[in-house]
C-alpha positions, 0 to 999 in steps of 0.5 A: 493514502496520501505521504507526508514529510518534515526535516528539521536539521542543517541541510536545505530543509524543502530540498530535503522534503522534496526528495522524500516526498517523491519516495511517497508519490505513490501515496497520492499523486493528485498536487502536491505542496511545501512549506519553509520556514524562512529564516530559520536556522533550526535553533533559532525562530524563524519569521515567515513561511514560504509555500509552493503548491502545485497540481500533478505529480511531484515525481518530475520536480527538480530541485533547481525549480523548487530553489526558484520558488521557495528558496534555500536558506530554510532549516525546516520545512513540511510537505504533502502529496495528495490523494484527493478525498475532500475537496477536487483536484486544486491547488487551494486543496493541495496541503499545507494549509494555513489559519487565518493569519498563516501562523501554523502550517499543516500537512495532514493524512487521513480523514476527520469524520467531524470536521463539519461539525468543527467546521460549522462552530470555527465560522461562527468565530469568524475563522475564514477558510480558503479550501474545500478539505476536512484538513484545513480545520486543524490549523484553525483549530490550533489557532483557535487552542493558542489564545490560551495555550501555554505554547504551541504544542500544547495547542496542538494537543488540545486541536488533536483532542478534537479531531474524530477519525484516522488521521495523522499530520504535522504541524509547524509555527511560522515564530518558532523552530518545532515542528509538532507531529500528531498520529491518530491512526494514521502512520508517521514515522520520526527519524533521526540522526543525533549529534552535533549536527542533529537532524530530524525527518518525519515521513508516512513510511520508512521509505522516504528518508531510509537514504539519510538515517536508518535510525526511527521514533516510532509514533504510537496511537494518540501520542504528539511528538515535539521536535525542535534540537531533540525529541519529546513524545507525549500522550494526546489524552494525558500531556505526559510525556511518554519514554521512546527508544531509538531503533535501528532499521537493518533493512534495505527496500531495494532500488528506488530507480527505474534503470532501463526501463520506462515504468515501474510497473514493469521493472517490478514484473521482470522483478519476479525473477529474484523476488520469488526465491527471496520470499522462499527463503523464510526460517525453517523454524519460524515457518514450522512454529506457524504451521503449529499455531493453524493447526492447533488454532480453533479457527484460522483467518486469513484476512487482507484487502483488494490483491491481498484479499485475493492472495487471502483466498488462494491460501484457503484453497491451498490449505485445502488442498495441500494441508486438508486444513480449513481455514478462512479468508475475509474480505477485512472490511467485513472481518468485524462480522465474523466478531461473534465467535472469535475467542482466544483460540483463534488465529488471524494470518493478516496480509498487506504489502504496505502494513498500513492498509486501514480496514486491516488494522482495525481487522486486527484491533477487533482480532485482538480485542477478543484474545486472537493471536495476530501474524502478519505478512508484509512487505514493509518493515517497521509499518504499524502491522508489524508492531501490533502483530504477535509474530510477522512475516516479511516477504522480502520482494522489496520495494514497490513503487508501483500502485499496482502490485505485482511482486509482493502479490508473488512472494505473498502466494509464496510464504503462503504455499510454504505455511500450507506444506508446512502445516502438512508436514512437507515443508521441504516438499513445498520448498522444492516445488517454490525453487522449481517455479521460481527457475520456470519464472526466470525462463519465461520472464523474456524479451520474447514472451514479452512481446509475444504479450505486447501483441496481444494487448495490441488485438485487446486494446479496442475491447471495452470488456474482459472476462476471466475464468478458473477453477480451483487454486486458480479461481481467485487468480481469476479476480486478481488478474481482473483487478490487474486489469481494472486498476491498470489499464481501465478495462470493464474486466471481471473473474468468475468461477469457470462453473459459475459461467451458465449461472449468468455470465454466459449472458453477457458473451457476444461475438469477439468477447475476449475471455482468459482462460486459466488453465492449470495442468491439475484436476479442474483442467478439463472443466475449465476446457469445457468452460472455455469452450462453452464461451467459444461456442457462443462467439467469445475470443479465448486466450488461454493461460496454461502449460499446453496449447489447445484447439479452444485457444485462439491464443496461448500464452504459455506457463510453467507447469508449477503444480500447486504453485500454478497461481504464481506463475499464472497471474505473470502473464496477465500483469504482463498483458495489464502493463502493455495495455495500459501504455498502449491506451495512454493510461500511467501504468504506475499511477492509476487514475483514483487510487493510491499505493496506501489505503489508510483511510476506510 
């Protein structure tokens, strides 16, 4: 959930952690806060810490203002924004935090399940706490381990050994020039940028200091790193020191910047046009090979969480349908019910846009645990998912900034439909059919068709409900669109199967219910007419989602006719409709209230 960052080098370390961590506001975005170590050259010990902590969001921050409250003249500095799990929405429970006499600093990631327990016996040796975070204790705890320590990263070993949970934090003293880093199960990434002028940057994901140093020291599970003027990585359990390599990221996330445009969110729709036809643009080989492994697999699981797990449940109706190939897809958090008769035949297709999303991975350790090969697809390169996987696949949509996701849900469907051709035999079929709708995006993605959206967020906007219904390749788009409606604009909104409608949801239909209809030109077309016209008939409002107009609709919006790549360009409208919604409720369309971009804690 929530981003943190360090810099350890000759530049103004807290102008530094300020830019990085606006990169990371997507994490959380509740307060945020910085720690400099004054006086401090990044060879020689600094003498105090200089904090600001403040509410709201980091995003509007200059560094002008920052100079004013914390000052310049630092070479380290370590910085958090949160996403509030224990403790409100404080600048007290804003991080860093600090021990009793703000010798060590934290800034912490994650959830520690024990740290009432912990909490209970450091009062009882008179530690003092001025927050209500889990995170607070770790400073506590590394000033309690230094009475007997032999240095300061050995205190922050024997603290980490205590903590129960996901977690991952930095640490740095207020008399030296080191900063600890501690990961847990939580990612934390060291860059680097070695020489004469040696500088060190820490960071939740690449994306913070991709601009400075392209060069990465990746953090394993229960492992310390030390950084001072070069870096040292440890095991938690042992104290050995463990041997790392310097990798180089040939990657780009794309533009940072809004440009023209007033959010995120909706530069990432129109995005669209591109993203689609680089998701396409996967190696024949590599596709071929997969689609080898499903249909040699005994048992295939596709397994991601909230959007993702959506796409999960595309794929199996595509599979389905274009492949006659049953596969299966698991909400992740649920996967470890499934546990019982995985064997090392079985194949797990793991899905998530940031490679980091917690119910996933411990998906993939109970995966692996019984032999599973592991393929994941994702959209952030180096992120733990692609280095515990046996193979990945990146979907090439570039970064989003946007808690909602929109073009990695895109080029997910993508990659998937082509796996599901491919495992028919028909790779180059299903290349051309994804060509085809990429070009149908390209010319629906238009100032009209916007604002023909835009005027009807403007008759939906006073509603409090909204239900959508499909069939088919087109039921999980269903719940998609009503969890793009629920996460951007607020809205009470649920998908159904269009058959499911007399099975209990007619009930809730009154006079003026807004009802989409997702209507593709295949096979469950004239049922999920006679749906839509079962609502109607009890007074609900239809808006139909479909490549042709019909009388049940009281308002079109118009849709390629994409075959089996209808959920593609179906779900655009509806993030569309979600964005105008949301502006014209108030609502931030790129930071929903309660959420995060990375769900790294369960």
């Amino acid at each position: 959930m929530c981003g943190i960052s360090a810099y350890i080098g000759k530049k103004d370390a807290a102008g530094v952690v300020l830019e990085c961590l606006k990169k990371l506001e997507y994490r959380g975005y509740d307060s945020w806060g910085i720690v400099a170590l004054r006086g401090s050259t990044g060879s020689s010990p600094g003498s105090s810490f200089s904090v600001i902590k403040r509410i709201g969001k980091i995003g509007g921050v200059n560094s002008s203002y920052l100079k004013e409250a914390i000052g310049e003249d630092s070479r380290i500095a370590i910085g958090h924004t949160r996403w509030a799990t224990h403790g409100g929405v404080t600048e007290q429970n804003a991080h860093p935090h600090f021990d009793c006499k703000k010798q060590f600093a934290v800034a912490h990631n994650g959830i520690i399940e024990n740290y009432q327990e912990l909490k209970e016996g450091l009062l009882a040796k008179g530690h003092i706490f001025s927050s209500q975070t889990d995170t607070e204790i770790i400073p506590h705890l590394i000033e309690e381990a230094a009475t007997t320590a032999k240095d300061f990263p050995e205190a922050v070993r024997e603290a980490s050994k205590l903590l129960k949970g996901k977690s991952a934090f930095v640490a740095v003293s207020a008399s030296l020039s080191q900063i600890a880093v501690v990961r847990k199960g939580s990612p934390l990434i060291i860059g680097v940028n070695e020489g004469d002028n040696s500088e060190f940057y820490v960071a939740s994901d690449i994306n913070a200091f991709l601009e400075y140093t392209n060069k990465v020291m990746y953090l394993d599970d229960n492992e310390l790193a030390v950084i001072d003027g070069g870096v040292k990585f440890f095991s938690i359990s042992t104290g050995n020191e463990v041997a790392k390599r310097v990798v180089q990221i040939d990657w780009h996330p794309g533009t940072a910047h809004k440009g023209s445009y007033n959010h995120f969110l909706i530069k990432e729709i129109m995005e669209q046009k591109d993203t689609l036809a680089k998701a396409i643009n996967q190696d024949d080989v590599k596709i071929l090979t997969v689609a080898e492994l499903i249909k040699s697999a005994f048992g295939t699981f596709f397994v991601g969480c909230g959007t993702a797990g959506k796409v999960c449940m595309a794929g199996e109706y595509l599979f389905s349908k274009i492949a006659r190939k049953h596969v299966n897809s698991v909400v992740a958090s649920e996967f470890s019910n499934y546990q019982h008769y995985l064997t090392n035949k079985t194949l797990m297709v793991a899905i998530s846009q940031s490679g980091e999303t917690a119910d996933v991975l411990e998906a993939i350790d109970t995966a692996k645990s019984k032999g599973v090969k592991v393929i994941s697809l994702l959209n952030v390169f180096g992120s733990t998912m692609m280095r515990v996987s046996d193979d990945f696949f990146m979907v090439n949509a570039g970064a989003e900034r946007a808690v909602v996701s929109t073009k990695a849900t895109t080029a997910q469907l993508a990659v998937l439909t082509l796996l599901a051709y491919a495992t028919a035999g028909k790779l180059q079929e299903g290349k051309l059919l994804l060509i085809n709708a990429s070009a149908a995006v390209n010319d629906m993605l238009n100032p009209r068709y916007d604002e023909h959206i835009r005027k009807l967020a403007g008759l939906l906007a006073v509603r409090k409900e909204t239900f959508i219904i499909g069939r088919g390749l087109n039921y999980p788009i269903a719940l998609e669109a009503a969890i793009k409606l629920q996460e951007t604009c607020y809205m009470h909104a649920q998908g159904f199967a269009g058959g499911e409608l007399k099975h209990g949801p007619l009930a809730l239909i009154e006079e003026g219910t807004p009802c989409i209809a997702i209507v593709a030109n295949d096979e469950t077309k004239s049922d999920i007419i006679s749906n839509a016209m079962e609502v109607k008939s009890r007074g609900g409002f239809i808006i139909g989602i479909s490549p042709q107009n019909n009388e049940v609709f009281d308002y079109w919006l118009r849709v390629p006719d994409a075959g089996n790549a209808s959920p593609i360009v179906n779900i655009i409208p509806v993030q569309i409709l979600a964005y105008h919604l949301a502006v014209l409720k108030g609502c931030d369309p790129d930071y929903p209230r309660n959420l995060a971009k990375s769900v790294t804690v369960k």
